[in-house]
C-alpha positions in Angstrom: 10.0 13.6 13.9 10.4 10.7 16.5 11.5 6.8 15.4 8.6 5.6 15.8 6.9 8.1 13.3 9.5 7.7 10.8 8.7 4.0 10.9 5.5 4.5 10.0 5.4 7.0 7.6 8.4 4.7 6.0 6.1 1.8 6.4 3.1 3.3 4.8 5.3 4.3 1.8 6.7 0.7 1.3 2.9 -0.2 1.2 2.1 2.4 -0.6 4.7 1.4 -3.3 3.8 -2.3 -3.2 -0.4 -0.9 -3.9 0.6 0.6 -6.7 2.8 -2.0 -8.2 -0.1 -4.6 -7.3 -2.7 -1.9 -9.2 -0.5 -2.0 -12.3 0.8 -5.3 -13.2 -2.1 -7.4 -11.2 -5.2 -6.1 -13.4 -5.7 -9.7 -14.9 -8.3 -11.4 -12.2 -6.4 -14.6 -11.8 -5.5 -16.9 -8.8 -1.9 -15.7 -8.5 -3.2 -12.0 -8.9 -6.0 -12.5 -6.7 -4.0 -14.1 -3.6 -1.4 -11.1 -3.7 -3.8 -9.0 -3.5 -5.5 -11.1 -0.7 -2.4 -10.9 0.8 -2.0 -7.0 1.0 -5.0 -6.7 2.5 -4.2 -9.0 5.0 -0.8 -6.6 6.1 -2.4 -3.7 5.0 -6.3 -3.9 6.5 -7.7 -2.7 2.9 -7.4 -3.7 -1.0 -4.4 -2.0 -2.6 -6.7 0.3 -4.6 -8.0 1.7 -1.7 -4.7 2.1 0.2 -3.9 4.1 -3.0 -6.7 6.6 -2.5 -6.3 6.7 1.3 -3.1 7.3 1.7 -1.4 8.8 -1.9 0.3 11.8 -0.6 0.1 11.2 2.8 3.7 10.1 3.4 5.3 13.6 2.4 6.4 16.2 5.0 3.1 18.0 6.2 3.3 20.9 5.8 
């Protein structure tokens, strides 16, 4: 594995941690929810729920 794919893969799973926290504790559909979500999307290019389905086990070693 190069640098620059550990960097992503390690990227993705800091994402992928931050969806999942964002698709726990955010449920509640109010500003402050909504604009962290907003937010994700912005860094991420999709809502945290679909980050979630996209790229759940994705980050492990291929095998």
């Amino acid at each position: 594995m190069t640098p620059k794919q550990y960097e992503e893969l390690r990227k993705r799973f800091t994402l992928l941690e931050r969806a999942k926290y964002l698709d726990k504790h955010a449920k509640a559909q109010t500003a402050a929810n909504m604009i962290k979500k907003i937010a994700f999307k912005q860094e991420a290019g999709m809502m945290p729920d679909e980050y979630i389905k996209k790229y759940k086990n994705s980050w492990k070693k291929q095998r």
